[in-house]
N, C-alpha and C positions, 0 to 999 in steps of 0.2 A: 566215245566216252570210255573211261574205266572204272571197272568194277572190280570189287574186291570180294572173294568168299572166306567166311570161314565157317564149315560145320563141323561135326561129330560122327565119328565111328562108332559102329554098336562094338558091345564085348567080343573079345574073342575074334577081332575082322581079321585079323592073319590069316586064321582056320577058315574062316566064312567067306571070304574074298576067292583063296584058293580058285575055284572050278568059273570064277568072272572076270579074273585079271586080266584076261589075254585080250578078250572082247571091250573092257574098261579101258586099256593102255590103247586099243585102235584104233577106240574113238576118241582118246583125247589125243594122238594123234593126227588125225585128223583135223580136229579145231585147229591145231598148232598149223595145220599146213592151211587152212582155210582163214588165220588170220586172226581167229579168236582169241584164243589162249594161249596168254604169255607164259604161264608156270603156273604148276600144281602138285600137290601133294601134301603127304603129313608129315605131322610134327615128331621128330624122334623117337616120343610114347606111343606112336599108331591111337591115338584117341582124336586127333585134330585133326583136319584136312583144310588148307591154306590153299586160297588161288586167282591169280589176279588177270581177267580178262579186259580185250578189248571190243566192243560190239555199241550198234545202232542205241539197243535198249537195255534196261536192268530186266524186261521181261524176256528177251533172245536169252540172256545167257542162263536163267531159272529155266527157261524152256529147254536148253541145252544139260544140265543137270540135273533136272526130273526125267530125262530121258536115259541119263547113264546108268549102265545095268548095277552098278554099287547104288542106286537110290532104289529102283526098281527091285534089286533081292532084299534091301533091307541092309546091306553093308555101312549107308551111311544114313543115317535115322537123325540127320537135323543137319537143315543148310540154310545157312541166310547172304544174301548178297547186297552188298552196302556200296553206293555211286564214291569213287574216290575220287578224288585230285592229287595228281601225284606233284608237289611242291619241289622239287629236288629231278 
């Protein structure tokens, strides 16, 4: 199945991301090479983060983004993941 994410950056994640990026980029990484994740990232204004995985369950891929260090320091303070149908 696919899902789709979108949440929210706190203020300021440029600065607050800084000292987590390297460790955030290796896990999603990762996913990518394990099959998960199709694409991820934000929206131009760094306030949004966009991302559309492929996985068993809608609860795998929350379990995979409650575990990313941007959830964990607080970088990203609001994620919802929605079951898509990609039509096209």
């Amino acid at each position: 199945m696919r899902f789709v994410l979108w949440g929210r950056y706190c203020d300021n994640a440029l600065e607050k991301r800084t000292p987590f990026r390297e460790q955030h980029l290796a896990g999603l990484r990762q996913q990518q090479q394990d099959g998960l994740l199709i694409t991820l990232g934000p929206t131009t204004d760094s306030r949004l983060v966009f991302g559309i995985y492929e996985a068993d369950s809608q609860e795998q891929v929350e379990t995979l983004l409650h575990g990313d260090i941007y959830w964990l320091e607080g970088i990203w303070v609001e994620l919802a993941v929605h079951p898509w149908i990609q039509a096209l």
